[in-house]
N, C-alpha and C positions, 0 to 999 in steps of 0.2 A: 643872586646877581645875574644878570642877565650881560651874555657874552654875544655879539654878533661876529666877533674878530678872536682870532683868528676861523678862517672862511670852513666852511662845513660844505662836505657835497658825498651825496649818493650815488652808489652805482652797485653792478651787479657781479658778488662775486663768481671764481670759478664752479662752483658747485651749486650755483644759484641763488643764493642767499644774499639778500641787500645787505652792502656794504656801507658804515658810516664813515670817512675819511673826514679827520682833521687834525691837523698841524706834524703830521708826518705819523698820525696813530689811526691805526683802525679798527672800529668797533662792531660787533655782531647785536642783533637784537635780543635785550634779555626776558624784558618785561614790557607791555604797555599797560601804563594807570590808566585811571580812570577819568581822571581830568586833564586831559587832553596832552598827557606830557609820555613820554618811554625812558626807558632805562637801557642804555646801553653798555656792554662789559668790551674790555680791551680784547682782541683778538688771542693777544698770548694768555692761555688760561692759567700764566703761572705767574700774571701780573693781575695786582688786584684795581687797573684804574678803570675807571666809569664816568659815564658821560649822559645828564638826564638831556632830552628835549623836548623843549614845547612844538606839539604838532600845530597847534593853534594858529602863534605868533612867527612861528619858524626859527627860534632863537636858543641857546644852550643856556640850561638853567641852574646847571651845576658841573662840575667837574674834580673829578678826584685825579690825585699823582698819582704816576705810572714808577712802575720800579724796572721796567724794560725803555730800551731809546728807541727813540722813532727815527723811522726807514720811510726818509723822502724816494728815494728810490722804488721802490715799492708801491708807490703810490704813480708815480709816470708810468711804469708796468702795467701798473691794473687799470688805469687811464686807457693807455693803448687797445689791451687788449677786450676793453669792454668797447673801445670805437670801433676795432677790425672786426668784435662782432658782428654788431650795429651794419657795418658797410657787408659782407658777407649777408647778412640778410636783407639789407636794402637792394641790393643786385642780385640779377642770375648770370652774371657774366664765371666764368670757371675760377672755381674760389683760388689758385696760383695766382692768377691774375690780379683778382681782387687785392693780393695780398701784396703784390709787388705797386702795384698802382698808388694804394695805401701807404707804404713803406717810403716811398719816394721823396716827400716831405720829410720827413725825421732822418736821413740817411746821410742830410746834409749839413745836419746839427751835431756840431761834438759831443752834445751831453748825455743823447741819446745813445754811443760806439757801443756803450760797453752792459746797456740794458734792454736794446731790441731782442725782441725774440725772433730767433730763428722759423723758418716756415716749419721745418720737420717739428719742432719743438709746442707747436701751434695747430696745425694741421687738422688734429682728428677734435679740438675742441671748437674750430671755425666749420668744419662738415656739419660736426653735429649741434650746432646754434642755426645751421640754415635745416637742417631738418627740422629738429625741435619749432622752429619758424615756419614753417610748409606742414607741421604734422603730418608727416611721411616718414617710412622706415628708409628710404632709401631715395638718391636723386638721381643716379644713374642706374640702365635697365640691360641687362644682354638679351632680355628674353620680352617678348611682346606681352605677354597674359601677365608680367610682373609689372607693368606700367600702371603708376597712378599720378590721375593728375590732381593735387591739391585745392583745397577748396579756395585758396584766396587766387590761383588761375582761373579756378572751373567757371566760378560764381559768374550767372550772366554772361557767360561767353560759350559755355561746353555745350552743343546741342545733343552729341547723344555720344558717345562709347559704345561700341558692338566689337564681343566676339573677343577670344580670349587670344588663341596661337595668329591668327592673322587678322590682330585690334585693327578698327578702324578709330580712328578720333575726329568727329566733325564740332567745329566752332562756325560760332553766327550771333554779331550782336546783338541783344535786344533791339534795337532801332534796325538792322539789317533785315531780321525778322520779318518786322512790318513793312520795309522796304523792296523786297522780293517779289510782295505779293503785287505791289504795281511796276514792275519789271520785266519787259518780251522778251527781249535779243539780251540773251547770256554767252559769257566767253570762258571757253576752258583750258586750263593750262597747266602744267607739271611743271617742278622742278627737281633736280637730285641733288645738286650741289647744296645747298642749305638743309638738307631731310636729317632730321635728325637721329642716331642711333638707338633704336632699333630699325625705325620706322626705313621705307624706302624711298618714297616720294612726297613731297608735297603738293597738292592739285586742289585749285584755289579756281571757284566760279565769280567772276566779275559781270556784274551789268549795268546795261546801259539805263543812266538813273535820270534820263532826258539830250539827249545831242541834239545841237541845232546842226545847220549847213556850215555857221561859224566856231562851232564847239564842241569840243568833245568833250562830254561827260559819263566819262566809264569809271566802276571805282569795284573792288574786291568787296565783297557778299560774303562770302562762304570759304572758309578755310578749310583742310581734310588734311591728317596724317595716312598713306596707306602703304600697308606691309610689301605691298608691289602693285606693276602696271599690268597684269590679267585681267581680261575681261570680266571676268567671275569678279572680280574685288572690285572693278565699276561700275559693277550690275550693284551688287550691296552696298556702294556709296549712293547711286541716285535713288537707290529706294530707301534709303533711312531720309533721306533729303526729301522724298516724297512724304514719307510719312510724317515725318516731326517740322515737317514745312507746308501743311498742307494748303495754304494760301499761293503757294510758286507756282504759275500756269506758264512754262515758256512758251514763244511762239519761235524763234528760232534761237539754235544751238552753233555757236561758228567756234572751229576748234582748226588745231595746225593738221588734219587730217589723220591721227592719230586712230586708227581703225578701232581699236577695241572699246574707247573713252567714244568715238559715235553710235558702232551698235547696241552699247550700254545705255545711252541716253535715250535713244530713240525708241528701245524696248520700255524700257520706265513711261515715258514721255513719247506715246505712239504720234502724237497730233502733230510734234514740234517737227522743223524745218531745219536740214542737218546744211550748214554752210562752212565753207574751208576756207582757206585763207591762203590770198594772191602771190604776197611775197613765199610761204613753202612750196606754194604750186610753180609757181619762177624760179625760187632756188634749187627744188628738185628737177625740173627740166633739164639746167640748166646744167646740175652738177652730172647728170647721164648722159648729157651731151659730150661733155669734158671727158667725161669717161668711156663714150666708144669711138673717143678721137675725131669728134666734129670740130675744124677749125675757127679762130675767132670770129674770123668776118662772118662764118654762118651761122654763127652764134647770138651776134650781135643786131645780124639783118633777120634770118628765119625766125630763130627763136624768138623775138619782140613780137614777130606776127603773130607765132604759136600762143605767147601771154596775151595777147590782146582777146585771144577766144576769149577768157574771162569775163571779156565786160559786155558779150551778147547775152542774149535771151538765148535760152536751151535752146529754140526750135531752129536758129540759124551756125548752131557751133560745127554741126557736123557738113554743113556746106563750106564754111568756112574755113576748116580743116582740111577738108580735098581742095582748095583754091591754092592752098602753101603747099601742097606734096608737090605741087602740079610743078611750079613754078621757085625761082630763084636757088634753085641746090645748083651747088657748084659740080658739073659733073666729074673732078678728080676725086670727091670721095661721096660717090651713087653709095660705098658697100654700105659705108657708113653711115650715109641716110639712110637707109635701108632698115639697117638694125636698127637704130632710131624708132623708126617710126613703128616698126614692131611693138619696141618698148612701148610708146606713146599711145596705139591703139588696146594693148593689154591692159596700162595703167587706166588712162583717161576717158579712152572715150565708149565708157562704156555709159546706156542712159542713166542709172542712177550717180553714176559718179558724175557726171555730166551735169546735173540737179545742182552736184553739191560743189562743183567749181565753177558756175556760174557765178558773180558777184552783180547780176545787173538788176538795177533801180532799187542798189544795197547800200545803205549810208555806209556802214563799216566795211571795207574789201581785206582787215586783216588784223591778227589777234595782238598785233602791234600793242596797245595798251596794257592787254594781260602779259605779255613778255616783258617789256619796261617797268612793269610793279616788280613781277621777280628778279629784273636785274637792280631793282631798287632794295629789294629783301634781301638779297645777297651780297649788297655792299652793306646794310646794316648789321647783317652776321658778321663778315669778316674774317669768315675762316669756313674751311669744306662744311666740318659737319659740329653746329653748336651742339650744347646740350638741349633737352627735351624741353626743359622749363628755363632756357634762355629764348629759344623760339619761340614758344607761347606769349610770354611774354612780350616781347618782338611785335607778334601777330595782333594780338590786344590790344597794343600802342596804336597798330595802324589801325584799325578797327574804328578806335577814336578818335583820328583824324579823318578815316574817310566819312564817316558818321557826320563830323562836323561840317566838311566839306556838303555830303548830299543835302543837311537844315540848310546852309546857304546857298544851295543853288534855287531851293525853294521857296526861297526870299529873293530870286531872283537878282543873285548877287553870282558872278563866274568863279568855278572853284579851279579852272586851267586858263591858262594862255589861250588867246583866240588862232586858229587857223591860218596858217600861213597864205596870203590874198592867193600865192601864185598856186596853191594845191587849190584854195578856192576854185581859179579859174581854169583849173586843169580837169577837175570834175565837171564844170559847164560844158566845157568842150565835147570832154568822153560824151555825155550826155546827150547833146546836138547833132555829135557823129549819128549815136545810135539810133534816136530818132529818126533822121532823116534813113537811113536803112529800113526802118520799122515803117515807114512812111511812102517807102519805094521811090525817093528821091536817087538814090545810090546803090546800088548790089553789094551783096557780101564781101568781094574781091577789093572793091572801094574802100569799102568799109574800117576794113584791117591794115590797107595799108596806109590810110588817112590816122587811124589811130597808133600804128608802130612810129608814128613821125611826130607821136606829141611826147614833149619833153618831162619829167618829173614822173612817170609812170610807176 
């Protein structure tokens, strides 16, 4: 006699074993025939009921009495705790979490009070369903050389692992890969708040995957775990990136001036063109100024002259600079321009740094895009420091939207909002100033102070 009522349903016991539930009984696998039916025995081995099924039809073909009563309870239990599985390995968010988020639903139902399981009581069987799911001995690491990343992370996104006590971990989509290879102007950026433990930083290469005058098209390439910011461990990230990317030909490198992450680059990558960025160069001036006691108004009037160096061509910056010593300091704090300017001839104007705070006839004047990805990665963490394989994860995600985004920008479809008109016309400007300097229409003197007077800077 063929039973479809009452309902039958599998799932997976605690100790791994498919469970057959139906009508408050459950059954273990005894036997499977041969024509397409199983034998299943009551759970309690000291009851003799059984339950044959057709695999065929999906239907129950026989059923024997049970001399034990059946525990609908029991059955909401293993319910649960085969869903909180399930969701423990569908996420990497921290399994507490997982578990309270899950909990939330049922907590609000009376019939559930008195058969949730507590987290302590759950705990060590939800770790080890996300390991067993990861095939990994472990998902948290104190130690670097003990990290492993999982194959259903690695697959297609792990470009190489180097090096045991001070691991590096580089990710690169497949489609990034090949996208690298026609990519000049790359942007480099750190962050610590999102790094996960062990690891120290994460330092992530964005490039420009086409900008117009109207659009900006910058998107993250290359992800990196590294055990810290030494130059030694920048030199070993851009040369694994050299070699397991052998297609990446930068032509210039613009970073927040980060000294050790430029000499690293530029030793890898001898040809490339190391450029800085406007806004660090403006907010370090500005914060030194503040700090040997330069007042606002000479803040607000010198120093704008002092940032507008930025947007000449090297060979008029250092005219340009003695044009401001010369002129507008308030003579009640001479000391303090003084040291100032100290400061400012040590730091800037030296010629190669001088190369690399130039931003002119530079589409990009600032890593402003790679800093707004990480303040976008850092509100999808949502806490100091995720786990290892909630970040990857994380990483991956974006990986696959930015991926998506660069196919459609080359279908010629815009993957950002267009350019604000008025920065638009703020750049024409800069550009006409400098021209006309370039042109001997105007002197250096002109120059700076035609450009300290345009707004949006």
């Amino acid at each position: 006699m063929n039973q479809k009522y009452p309902k039958v349903e599998f799932f997976q016991g605690r100790k791994g074993a498919k469970i057959l539930w139906r009508a408050g009984f459950r059954y273990t696998l005894e036997k499977i025939n041969k024509k397409d039916s199983s034998i299943w025995r009551c759970h309690n081995r000291k009851c003799k009921g059984s339950l044959t099924w057709n695999t065929a039809d999906e239907t129950v073909v026989r059923v024997s009495d049970h001399q034990c009563k059946p525990n609908f309870d029991y059955y909401k239990i293993e319910k649960i705790r085969s869903k909180l599985k399930k969701a423990v390995c569908d996420s990497y968010d921290p399994i507490p979490k997982v578990y309270d988020d899950f909990m939330k639903k049922y907590k609000t139902k009376n019939e559930y009070d008195a058969i949730l399981p507590s987290f302590l009581s759950i705990k060590d069987t939800l770790y080890k369903a996300r390991k067993d799911h990861l095939a990994v001995h472990a998902t948290t690491f104190k130690l670097l050389k003990d990290v492993v990343v999982p194959k259903i992370l690695a697959e297609d996104f792990l470009l190489v692992e180097d090096g045991a006590d001070n691991k590096i971990l580089v990710f690169c989509s497949l489609q990034a890969r090949e996208t690298v290879k026609s990519v000049s102007h790359f942007f480099g950026d750190g962050t610590f708040k999102s790094a996960p433990y062990p690891f120290k930083q994460i330092y992530t290469l964005h490039g420009d995957t086409g900008s117009t005058s109207n659009q900006t098209r910058i998107a993250p390439l290359i992800f990196s775990l590294l055990p810290n910011k030494e130059e030694v461990t920048y030199l070993r990230l851009f040369e694994l990136i050299k070699k397991y990317l052998p297609g990446m030909t930068p032509t210039y490198y613009q970073t927040d001036y980060e000294l050790p992450a430029m000499n690293a680059f530029k030793i890898v990558f001898p040809d490339v063109t190391i450029r800085g960025c406007l806004f660090h160069y403006s907010q370090a001036i500005n914060r030194k100024a503040k700090k040997l006691g330069i007042p606002q108004s000479m803040r607000t009037s010198v120093l704008a002259k002092l940032k507008c160096l930025a947007y000449l061509p090297v060979r008029y910056m250092s005219e340009g600079f003695m044009s401001i010593t010369i002129d507008d300091v308030d003579q009640n704090y001479v000391r303090e321009w003084d040291n100032f300017i100290s400061y400012y001839i040590k730091q800037w104007m030296k010629p190669n740094t001088l190369n690399i705070v130039s931003c002119y006839d530079n589409r990009h004047r600032t890593i402003n895009a790679a800093e707004g990805w990480h303040f976008r990665l850092n509100s999808f963490v949502g806490r100091k420091k995720p786990s290892l394989y909630q970040l990857i994860n994380i990483l991956k995600d974006e990986s696959v939207h930015y991926d998506f985004l660069v196919r459609r920008s080359q279908m010629y479809v815009p993957y950002s909002k267009k350019r604000q008109q008025r920065d638009i016309i703020t750049d024409q400007r800069i550009s006409k100033i400098v021209d006309d300097l370039i042109a001997d229409i105007i002197d250096v003197k002109e120059c700076i102070q035609r450009l300290s007077k345009i707004k949006f800077l």
